[in-house]
N, C-alpha and C positions, 0 to 999 in steps of 0.2 A: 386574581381574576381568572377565570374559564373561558375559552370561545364559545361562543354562541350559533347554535344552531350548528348548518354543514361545514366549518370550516374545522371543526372538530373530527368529525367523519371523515373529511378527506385527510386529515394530517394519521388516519390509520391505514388508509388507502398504498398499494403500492404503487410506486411512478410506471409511470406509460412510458416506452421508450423501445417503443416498435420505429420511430419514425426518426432516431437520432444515426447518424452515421458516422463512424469514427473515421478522423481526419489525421491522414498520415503525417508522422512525426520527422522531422527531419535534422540530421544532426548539427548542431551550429560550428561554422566555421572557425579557427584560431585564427585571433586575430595578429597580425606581424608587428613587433615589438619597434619601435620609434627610436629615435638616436637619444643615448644618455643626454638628462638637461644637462645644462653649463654649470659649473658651481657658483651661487650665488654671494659667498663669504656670508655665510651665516655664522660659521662659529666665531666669529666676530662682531657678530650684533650683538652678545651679551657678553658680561663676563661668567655668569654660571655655565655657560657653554665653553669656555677655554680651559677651567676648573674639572672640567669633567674628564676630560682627555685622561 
């Protein structure tokens, strides 16, 4: 399929971008790391996990 009529025309057109403003960038914070979870005894929910050790 082909566009029909002007939409074809415009898609050779270059963009207008007189009227865009670049928006300053700011750098993101690090974030402060949380207390170690609790150990849950997972390597006791299975046995292919005690196996692995």
């Amino acid at each position: 399929m082909q566009a029909a009529g002007p939409v074809a025309e415009k898609m050779k057109e270059v963009p207008e971008t007189s009227d865009i403003t670049p928006k300053e960038a700011k750098p993101l914070e690090k974030p402060e790391a949380g207390a170690k979870p609790p150990d849950i005894g997972a390597a006791k929910a299975s046995q292919t996990a005690t196996r692995i050790r």
